[in-house]
LUMDODO-99830 format. One line per 3 residues: number of its first residue (from 1); their letters; for each residue x, y, z of N, C-alpha, C. Coordinates in Angstrom, 1 decimal, always signed. Layout:
<atoms>
NUM) A) X:Y:Z:X:Y:Z:X:Y:Z | ...
</atoms>
This chain:
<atoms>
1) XXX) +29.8:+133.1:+42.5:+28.7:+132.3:+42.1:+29.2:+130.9:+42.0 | +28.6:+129.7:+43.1:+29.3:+128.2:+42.3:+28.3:+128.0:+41.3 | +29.2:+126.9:+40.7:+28.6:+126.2:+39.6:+28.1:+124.5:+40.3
4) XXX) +26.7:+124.4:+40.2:+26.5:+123.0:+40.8:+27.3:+121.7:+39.6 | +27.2:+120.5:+40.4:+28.4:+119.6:+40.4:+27.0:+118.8:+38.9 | +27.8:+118.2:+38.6:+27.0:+117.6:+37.2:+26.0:+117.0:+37.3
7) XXX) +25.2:+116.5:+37.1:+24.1:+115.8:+37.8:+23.3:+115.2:+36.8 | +23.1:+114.1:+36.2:+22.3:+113.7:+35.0:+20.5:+113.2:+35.3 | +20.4:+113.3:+36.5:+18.9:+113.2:+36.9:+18.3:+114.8:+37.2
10) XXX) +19.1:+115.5:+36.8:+19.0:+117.1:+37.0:+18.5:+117.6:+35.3 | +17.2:+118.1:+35.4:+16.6:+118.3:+33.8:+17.5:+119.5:+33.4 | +18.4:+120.4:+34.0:+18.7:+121.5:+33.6:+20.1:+121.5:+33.3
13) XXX) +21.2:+119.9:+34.0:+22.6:+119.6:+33.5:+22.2:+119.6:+31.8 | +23.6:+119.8:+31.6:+23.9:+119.6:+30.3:+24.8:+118.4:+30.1 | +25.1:+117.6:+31.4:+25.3:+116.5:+31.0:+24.0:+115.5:+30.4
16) XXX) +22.9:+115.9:+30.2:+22.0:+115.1:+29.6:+21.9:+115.0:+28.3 | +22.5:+115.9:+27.7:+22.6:+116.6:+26.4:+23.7:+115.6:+26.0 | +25.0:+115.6:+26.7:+26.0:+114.5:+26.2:+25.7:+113.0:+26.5
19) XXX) +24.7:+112.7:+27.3:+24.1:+111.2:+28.0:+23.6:+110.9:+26.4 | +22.7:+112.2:+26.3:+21.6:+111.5:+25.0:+22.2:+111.4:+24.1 | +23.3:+111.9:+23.6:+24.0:+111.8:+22.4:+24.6:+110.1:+22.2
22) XXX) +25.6:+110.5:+23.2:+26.4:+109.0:+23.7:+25.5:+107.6:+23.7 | +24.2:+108.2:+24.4:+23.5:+106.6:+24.2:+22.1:+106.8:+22.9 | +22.6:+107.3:+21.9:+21.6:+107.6:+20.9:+22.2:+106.1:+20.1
25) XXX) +21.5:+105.6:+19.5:+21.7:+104.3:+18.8:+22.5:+104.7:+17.4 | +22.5:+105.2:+16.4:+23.4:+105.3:+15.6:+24.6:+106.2:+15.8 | +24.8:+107.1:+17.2:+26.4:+107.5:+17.9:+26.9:+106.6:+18.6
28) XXX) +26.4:+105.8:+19.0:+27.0:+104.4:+19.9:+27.6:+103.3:+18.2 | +27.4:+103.6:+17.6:+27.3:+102.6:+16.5:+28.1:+103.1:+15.9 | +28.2:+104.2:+15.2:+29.4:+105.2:+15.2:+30.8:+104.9:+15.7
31) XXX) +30.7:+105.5:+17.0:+31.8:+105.5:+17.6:+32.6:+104.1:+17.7 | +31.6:+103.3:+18.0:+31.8:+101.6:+18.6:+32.5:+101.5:+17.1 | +32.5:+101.5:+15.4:+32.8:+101.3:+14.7:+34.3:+101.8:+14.5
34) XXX) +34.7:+103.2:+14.6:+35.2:+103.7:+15.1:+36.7:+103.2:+15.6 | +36.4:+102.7:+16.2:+37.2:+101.9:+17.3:+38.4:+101.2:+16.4 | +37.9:+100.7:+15.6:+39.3:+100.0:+14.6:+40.1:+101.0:+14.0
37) XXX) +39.7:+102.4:+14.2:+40.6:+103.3:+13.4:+39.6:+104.2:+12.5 | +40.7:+104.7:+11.8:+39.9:+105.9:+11.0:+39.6:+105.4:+9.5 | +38.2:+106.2:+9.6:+37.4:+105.4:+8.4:+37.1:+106.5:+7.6
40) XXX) +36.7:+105.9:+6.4:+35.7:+107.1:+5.6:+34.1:+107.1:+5.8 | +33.6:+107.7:+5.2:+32.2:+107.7:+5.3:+31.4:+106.5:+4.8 | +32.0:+106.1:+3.8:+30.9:+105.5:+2.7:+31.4:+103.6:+3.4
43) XXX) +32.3:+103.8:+4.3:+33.1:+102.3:+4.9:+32.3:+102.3:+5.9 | +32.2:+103.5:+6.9:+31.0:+103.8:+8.3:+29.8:+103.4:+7.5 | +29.3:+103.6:+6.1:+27.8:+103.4:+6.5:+27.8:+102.1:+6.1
46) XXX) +28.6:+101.4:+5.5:+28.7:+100.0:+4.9:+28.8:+99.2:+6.1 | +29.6:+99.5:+6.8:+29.6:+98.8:+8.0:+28.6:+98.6:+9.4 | +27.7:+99.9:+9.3:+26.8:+100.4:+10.3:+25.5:+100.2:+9.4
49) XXX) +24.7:+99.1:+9.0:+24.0:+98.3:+7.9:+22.4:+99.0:+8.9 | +21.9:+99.7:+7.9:+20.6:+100.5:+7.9:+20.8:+102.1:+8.2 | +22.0:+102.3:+8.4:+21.8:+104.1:+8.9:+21.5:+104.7:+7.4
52) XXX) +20.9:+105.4:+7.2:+21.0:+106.5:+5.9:+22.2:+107.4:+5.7 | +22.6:+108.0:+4.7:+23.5:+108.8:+4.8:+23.0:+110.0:+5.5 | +21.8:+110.3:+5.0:+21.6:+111.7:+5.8:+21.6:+111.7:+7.9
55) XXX) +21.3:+110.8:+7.9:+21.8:+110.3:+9.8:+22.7:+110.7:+9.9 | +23.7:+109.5:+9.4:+25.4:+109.2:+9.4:+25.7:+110.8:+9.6 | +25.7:+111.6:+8.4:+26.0:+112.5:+8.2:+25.5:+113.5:+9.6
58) XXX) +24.4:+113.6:+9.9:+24.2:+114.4:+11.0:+24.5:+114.2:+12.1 | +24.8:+112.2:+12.2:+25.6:+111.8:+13.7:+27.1:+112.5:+13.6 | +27.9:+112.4:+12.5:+29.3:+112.2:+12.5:+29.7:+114.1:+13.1
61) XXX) +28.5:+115.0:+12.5:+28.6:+116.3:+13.1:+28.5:+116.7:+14.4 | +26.9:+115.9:+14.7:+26.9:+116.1:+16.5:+28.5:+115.2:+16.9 | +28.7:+114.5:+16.7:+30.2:+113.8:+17.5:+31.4:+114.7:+17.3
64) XXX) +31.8:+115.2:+16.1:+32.4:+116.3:+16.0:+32.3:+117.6:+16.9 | +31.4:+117.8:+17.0:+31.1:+118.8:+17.5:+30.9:+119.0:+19.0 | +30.7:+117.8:+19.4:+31.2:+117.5:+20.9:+32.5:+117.1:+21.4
67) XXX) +33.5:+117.1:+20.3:+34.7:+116.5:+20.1:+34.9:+114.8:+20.7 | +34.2:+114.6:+20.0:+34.4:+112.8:+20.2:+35.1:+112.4:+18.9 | +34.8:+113.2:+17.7:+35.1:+112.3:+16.4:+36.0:+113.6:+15.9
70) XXX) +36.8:+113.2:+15.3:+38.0:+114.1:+14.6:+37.3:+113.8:+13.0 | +37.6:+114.9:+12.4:+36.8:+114.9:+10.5:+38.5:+115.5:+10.2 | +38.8:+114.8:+9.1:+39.9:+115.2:+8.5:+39.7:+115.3:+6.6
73) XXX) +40.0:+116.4:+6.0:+39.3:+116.5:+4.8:+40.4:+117.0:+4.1 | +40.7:+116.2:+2.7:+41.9:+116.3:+2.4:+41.6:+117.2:+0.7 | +42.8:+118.2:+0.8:+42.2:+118.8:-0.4:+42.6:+117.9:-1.8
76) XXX) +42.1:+117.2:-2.1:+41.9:+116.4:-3.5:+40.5:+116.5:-4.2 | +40.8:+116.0:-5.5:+39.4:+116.1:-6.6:+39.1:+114.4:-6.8 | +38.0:+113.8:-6.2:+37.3:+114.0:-5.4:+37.5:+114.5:-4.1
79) XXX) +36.6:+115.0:-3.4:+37.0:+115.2:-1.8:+37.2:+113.7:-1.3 | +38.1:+114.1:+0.1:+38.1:+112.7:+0.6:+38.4:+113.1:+2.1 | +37.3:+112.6:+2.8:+36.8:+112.6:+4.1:+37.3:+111.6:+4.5
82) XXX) +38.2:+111.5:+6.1:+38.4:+110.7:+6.9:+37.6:+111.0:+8.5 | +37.4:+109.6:+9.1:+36.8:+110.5:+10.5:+37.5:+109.3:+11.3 | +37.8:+109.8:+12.6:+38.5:+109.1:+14.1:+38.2:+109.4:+14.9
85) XXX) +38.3:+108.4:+16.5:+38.3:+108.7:+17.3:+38.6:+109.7:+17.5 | +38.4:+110.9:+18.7:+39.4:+112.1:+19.3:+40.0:+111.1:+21.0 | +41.1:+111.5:+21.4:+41.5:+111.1:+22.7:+40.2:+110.8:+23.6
88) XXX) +39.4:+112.2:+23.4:+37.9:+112.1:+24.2:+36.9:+110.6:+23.7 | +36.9:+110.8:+22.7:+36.4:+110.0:+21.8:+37.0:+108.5:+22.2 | +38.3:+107.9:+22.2:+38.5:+106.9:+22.7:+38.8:+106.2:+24.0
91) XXX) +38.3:+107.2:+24.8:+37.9:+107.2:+26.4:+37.0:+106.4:+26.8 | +35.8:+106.8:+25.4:+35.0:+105.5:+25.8:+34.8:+103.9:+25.5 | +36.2:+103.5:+24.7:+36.4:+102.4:+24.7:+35.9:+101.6:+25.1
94) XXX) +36.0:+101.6:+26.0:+35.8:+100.7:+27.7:+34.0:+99.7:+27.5 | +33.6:+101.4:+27.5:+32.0:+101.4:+27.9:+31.3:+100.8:+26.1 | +31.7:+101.2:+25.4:+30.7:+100.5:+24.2:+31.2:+99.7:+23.8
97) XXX) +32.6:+99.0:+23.9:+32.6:+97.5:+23.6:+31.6:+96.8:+24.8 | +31.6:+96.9:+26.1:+30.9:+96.0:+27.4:+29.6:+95.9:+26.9 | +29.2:+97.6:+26.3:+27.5:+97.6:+26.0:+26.9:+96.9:+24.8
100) XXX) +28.0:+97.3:+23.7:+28.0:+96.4:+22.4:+28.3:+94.5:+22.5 | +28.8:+94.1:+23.3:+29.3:+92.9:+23.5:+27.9:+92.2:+24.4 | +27.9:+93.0:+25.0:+26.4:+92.9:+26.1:+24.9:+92.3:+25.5
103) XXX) +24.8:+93.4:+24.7:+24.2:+93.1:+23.9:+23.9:+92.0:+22.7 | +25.2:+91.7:+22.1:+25.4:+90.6:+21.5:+25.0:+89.2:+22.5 | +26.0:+89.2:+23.2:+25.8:+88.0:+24.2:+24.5:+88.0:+24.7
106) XXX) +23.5:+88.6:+25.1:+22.1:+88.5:+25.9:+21.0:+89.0:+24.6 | +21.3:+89.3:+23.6:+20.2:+88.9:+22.6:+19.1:+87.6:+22.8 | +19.9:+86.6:+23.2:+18.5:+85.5:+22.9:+17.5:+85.9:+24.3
109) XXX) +18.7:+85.9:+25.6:+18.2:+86.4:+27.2:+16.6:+87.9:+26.9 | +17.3:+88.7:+26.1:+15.9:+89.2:+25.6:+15.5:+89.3:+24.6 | +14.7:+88.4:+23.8:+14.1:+88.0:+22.8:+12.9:+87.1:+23.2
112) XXX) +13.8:+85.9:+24.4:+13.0:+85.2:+25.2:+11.5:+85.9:+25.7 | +11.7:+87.1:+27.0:+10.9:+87.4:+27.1:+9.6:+87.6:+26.6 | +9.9:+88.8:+25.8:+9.3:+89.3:+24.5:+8.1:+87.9:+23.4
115) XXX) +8.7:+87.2:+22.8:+8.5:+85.9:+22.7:+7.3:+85.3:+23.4 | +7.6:+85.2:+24.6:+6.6:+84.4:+25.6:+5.2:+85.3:+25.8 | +5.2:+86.6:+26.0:+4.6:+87.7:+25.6:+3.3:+87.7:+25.1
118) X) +4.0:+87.1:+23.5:+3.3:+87.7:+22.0:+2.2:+86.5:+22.0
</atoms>
């Protein structure tokens, strides 16, 4: 039996399942944050300004769990959670600084629109 080749316009890939994650707005925010190194939780949400912890918390598992984010949990009183890039995880380097930067830079480019619009 083959296995067809990946296909993200295909409703039945499961690369859609990783598309949606990847470009879900608080895992792009995540990861993109990310990027400087390994953080704790309560620095991720300080830094990522509006997620809730119950999000945070449910993004940091789906990324985990797709192996994008490494959880490191140290046995001390308090607990103390660290989370990082995985290799996988910093693969996409590349792509969410361009989209994060992108974004920054063409803010006013669409705001304009919108604006003229209203």
């Amino acid at each position: 039996m083959s296995v067809a080749e990946p296909d993200v316009f295909n409703p039945t890939c499961g690369s859609r399942e990783v598309l949606d994650l990847i470009a879900d707005k608080w895992s792009a925010l995540v990861l993109y944050a990310l990027l400087g190194g390994t953080v704790r939780p309560a620095e991720l949400q300080r830094r990522i300004g509006g997620v809730s912890q119950k999000m945070l918390t449910q993004t940091l598992r789906a990324l985990e769990h797709r192996g994008l984010v490494h959880r490191e949990q140290f046995p001390v009183v308090p607990p103390h959670v660290e989370y990082s890039l995985t290799p996988l995880g910093a693969s996409l380097s590349p792509i969410l600084r361009a989209l994060c930067e992108w974004a920054q830079d063409h803010l006013a480019d669409t705001v304009r629109p919108r604006a003229a619009s209203a």
